[in-house]
N, C-alpha and C positions, 0 to 999 in steps of 0.2 A: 084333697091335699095338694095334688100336681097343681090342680088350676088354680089355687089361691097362690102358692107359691109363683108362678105364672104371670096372675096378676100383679101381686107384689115387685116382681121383676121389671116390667114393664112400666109400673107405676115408677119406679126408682130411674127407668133408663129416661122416662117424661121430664121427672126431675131434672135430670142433667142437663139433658136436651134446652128444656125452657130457661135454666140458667146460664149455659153460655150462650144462647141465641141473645143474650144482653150483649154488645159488644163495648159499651162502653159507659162507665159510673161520673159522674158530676157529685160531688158533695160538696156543703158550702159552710162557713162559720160568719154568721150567724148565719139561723135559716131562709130567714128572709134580709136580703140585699140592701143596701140603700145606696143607693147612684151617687153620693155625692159624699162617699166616704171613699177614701183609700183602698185599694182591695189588693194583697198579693195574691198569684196566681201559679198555681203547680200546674206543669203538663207530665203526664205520666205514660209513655208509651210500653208496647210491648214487652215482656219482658223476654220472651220466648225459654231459650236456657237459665236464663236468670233468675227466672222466676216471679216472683214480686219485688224485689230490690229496687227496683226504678221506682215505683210506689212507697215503698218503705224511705225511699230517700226524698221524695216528695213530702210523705207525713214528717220525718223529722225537718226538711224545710219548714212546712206550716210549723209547728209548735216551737221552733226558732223566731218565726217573726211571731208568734203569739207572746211568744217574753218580752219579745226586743221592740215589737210594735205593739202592743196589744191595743191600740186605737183603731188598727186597722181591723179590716174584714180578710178571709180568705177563704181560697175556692181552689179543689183538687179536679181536675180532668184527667181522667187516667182508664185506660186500657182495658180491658180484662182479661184476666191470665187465668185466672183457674175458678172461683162462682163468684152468683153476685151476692150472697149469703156470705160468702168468707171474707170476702174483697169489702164490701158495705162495713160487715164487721171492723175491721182494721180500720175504716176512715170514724164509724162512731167513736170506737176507744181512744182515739186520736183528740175527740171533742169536733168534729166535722159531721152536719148533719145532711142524710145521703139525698137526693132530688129528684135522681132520677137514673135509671139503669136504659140507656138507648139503647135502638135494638140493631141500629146502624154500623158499620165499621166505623172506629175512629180517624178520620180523613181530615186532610186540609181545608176539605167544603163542608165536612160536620165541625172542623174546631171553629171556626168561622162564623157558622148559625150558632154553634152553642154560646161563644163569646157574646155574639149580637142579642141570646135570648137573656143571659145574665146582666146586664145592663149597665155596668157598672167597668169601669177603668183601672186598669194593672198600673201599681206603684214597681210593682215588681212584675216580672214574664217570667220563669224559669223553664228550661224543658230539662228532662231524665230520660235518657233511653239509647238506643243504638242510630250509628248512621256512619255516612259515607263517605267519603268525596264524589262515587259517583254517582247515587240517583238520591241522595239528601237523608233525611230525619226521619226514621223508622216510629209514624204512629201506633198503625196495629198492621196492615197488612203488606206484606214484604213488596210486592210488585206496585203498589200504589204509596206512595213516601211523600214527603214534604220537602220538596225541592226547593231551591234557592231561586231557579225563576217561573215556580208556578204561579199563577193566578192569586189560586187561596195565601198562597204566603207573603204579596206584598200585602193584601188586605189585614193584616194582624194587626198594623202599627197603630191603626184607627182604633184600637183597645187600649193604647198605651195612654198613661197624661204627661204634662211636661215635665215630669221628677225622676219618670220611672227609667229603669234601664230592663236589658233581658240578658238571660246566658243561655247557653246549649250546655249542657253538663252530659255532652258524648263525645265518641271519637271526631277524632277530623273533621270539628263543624266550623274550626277557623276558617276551613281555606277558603270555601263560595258561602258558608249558612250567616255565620256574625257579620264580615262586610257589608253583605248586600243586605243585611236584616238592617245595621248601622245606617244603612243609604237610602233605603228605601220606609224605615218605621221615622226616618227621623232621631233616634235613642241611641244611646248607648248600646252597644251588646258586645257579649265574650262568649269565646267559644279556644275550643283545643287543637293546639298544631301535633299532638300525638292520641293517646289509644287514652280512651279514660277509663278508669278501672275502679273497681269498689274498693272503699275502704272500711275497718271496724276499730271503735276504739277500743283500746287494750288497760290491758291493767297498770302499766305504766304513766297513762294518763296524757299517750298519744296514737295519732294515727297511723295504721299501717296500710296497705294492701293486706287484702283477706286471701291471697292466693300459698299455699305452704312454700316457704322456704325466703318469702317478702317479709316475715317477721319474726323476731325473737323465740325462739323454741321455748325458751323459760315462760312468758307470759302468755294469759289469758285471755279472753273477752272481757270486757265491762260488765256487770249485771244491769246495771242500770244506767240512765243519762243524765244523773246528778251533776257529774260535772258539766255537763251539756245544759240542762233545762234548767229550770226553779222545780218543776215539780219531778218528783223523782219515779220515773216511769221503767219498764222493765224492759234489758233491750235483749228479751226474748225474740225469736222468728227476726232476726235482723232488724228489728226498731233502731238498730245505733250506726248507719249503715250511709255513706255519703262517696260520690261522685270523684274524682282528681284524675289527672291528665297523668301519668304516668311520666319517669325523666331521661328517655328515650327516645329513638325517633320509632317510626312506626315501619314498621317490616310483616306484613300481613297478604291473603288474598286480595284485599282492594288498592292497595299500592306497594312499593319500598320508597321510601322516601328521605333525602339526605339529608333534611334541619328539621328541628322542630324547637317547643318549648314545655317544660313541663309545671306550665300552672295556665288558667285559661287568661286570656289575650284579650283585652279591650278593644273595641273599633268605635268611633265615632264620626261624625258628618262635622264637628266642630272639637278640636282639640280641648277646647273652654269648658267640655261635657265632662270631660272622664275627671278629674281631680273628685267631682261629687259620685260619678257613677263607680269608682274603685274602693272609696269610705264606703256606699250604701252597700256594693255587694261583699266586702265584708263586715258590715252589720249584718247582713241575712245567710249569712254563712254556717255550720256550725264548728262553732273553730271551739277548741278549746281553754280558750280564755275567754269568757262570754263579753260581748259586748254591749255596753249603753250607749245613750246620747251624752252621758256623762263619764264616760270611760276617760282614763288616763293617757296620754302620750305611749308612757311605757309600757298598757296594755294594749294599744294601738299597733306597735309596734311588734308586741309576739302573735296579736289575731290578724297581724294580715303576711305575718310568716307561716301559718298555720297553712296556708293554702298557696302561697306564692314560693314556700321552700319544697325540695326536695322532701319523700318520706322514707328514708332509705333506712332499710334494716337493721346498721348500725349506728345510723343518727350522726355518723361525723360530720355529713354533708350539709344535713338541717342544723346541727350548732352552729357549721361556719356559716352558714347563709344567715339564721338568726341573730347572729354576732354581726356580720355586714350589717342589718337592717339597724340593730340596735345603736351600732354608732357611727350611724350615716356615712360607711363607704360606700354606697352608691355615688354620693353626689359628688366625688372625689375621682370615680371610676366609671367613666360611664359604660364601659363595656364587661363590667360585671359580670359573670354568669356563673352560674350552678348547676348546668344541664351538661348531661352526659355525652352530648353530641355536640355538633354545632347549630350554636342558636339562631335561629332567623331573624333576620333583620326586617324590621316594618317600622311605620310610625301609625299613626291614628287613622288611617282609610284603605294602607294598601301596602305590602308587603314587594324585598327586592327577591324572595321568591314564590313558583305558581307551582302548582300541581295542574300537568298534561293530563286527558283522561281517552283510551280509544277510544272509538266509536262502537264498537260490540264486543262488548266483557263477556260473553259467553264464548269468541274464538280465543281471547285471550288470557291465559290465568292471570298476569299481572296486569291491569288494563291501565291503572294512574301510576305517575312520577310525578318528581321534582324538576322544574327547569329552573335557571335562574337569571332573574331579566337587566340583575344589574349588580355591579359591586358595592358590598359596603358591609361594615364589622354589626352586629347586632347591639342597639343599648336600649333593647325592651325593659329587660329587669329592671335596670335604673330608671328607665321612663315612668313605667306603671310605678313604682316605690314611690318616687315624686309626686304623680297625681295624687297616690292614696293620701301622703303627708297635707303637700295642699289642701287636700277635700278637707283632713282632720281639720289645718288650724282654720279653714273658711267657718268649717262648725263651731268653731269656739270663739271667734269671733261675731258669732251670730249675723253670715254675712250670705248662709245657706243654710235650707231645712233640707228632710229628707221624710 
């Protein structure tokens, strides 16, 4: 009896062993690819404390562009947090079929072969997960990151086509990750000048922060993502689960920092970009107004407040800001703001403030700041409003696709 039990033991501790020696999952919709289709693309990094949330906000990306594009093709690249038995799971039920369980760390020079072995070109980039200002974009393993001037990460853009844009849906990936992602892929990209933090939708039938005391005591969870998807899925184990920059500035171990912005930040190589790149990423968003190619003005107008307003707990901040958007004070005001600090001032490549960084963040606890390289009032908010509006009416005049 000892020695079976014994066995049994050891067979189970095999188990574990052989399934997270997988270090990283690929699943794709369809299963097999076609080069010369559209493909949106999730990157799902570590999740460490968080668990699978970075994943979980990955899968509700895919099944958002599966409504909203369903032309297109899509592919999750993501981490592994805890098996490849649980983790595969969640990508099938999602409709994503699994490819392959690598047995490599998730790295800049694995995202890179994996992209090159998939064949096929990002309408969309997105990444989910942790990072920094100072050593970049937490894939899987902490001391090995995706930096802003490593090697593997100018090599990304060569995956992208000419429609597509990308975001970082982490902390502090405005300050070095979106510019030089913007400089270097050629694309659009967005990224966050504060902390980004999970949110869930509530039974109110908006979003909060999931952290206690960021939301209404009286409400709920959702059960489901009816108002999110067409099909009505369960937002069990965090299925209802999405990414947002928080409306503060950021005061942590990797910096204190004096401005920030709390919705993600556009950067482009040509200002001409973003009018389309602020429409497509909220189309691929999950806002709760859903949106189409044939969406209204006036649902235009509450799905790109869904993520450019404040989410504050008692909502006064996101009325007035959704009231701003609905009747065009931005373009009356251009220094508009809704952020709870002050907001930084940039235009499409480069920002009037930088974050310093030492040299050894281990002698240091605070190792980054803010410096600031020039004066001038912030009219981000009203900027980005404008592209988005722009991009709408180009699409309705049939003068862009996406």
């Amino acid at each position: 009896m000892l020695k079976t039990w014994m066995l049994a033991l050891l067979s189970a501790a095999l188990l574990v062993s052989a399934q997270n020696a997988s270090a990283f999952l690929v699943a794709t919709e369809p299963a097999r690819l076609n080069p010369s289709v559209p493909t949106d693309i999730f990157v799902a990094g570590l999740g460490v404390n968080q668990g699978t949330q970075f994943l979980q906000s990955a899968i509700l990306g895919a099944k958002i562009s599966r409504d909203r594009f369903p032309q297109r093709q899509r592919v999750i690249i993501s981490a592994l947090n805890d098996s490849v038995g649980y983790e595969s799971g969640l990508l099938e039920k999602a409709g994503l079929q699994s490819r392959k369980a690598d047995d490599d760390h998730l790295t800049g020079d694995r995202l890179v072969a994996t992209l090159e072995s998939l064949g096929v070109k990002a309408r969309s980039l997105q990444f989910y997960g942790h990072s920094n200002t100072y050593n970049g974009f937490r894939l899987q393993t902490k001391y090995k990151r995706l930096d802003h001037d490593d090697e593997a990460f100018a090599k990304i853009g060569r995956f992208m086509d000419s429609k597509s844009f990308a975001v970082f849906h982490s902390c502090n990936s405005a300050w070095f990750l979106a510019p030089t992602a913007a400089k270097l892929w050629n694309r659009p990209v967005f990224g966050s000048f504060a902390g980004s933090n999970f949110q869930n939708l509530m039974t109110d039938g908006n979003w909060y922060y999931n952290d206690p005391g960021l939301y209404p005591s009286n409400l709920n969870w959702k059960n489901t993502t009816t108002q999110l998807t067409k099909a009505s899925l369960s937002c069990g184990d965090g299925r209802c689960v999405r990414l947002k920059p928080v409306n503060h500035n950021y005061y942590d171990s990797f910096g204190r920092f004096e401005k920030g912005l709390g919705f993600y930040k556009g950067f482009a190589p040509s200002a001409s970009m973003l009018p389309q790149a602020v429409l497509h990423f909220t189309m691929m968003t999950p806002t709760t107004t859903p949106m189409t190619l044939q969406s209204s003005r006036e649902d235009f107008a509450k799905a790109i407040a869904d993520w450019m307003c404040p989410s504050d707990r008692s909502h006064d901040k996101y009325d007035a800001c959704l009231a701003a958007i609905q009747n065009e004070e931005f373009k009356s005001k251009p220094n508009l703001s809704f952020y709870e600090n002050t907001s930084i001032a940039c235009d499409h490549i480069s920002c009037n403030t930088a974050v310093k960084c030492k040299a050894f963040k281990v002698v240091f606890s605070v190792p980054c700041k803010t410096v600031e390289l020039r004066e001038g009032r912030s009219t981000v908010f009203s900027d980005q409003l404008k592209y988005g509006f722009q991009g709408f009416d180009q699409l309705s005049r049939g003068e862009i696709s996406l």
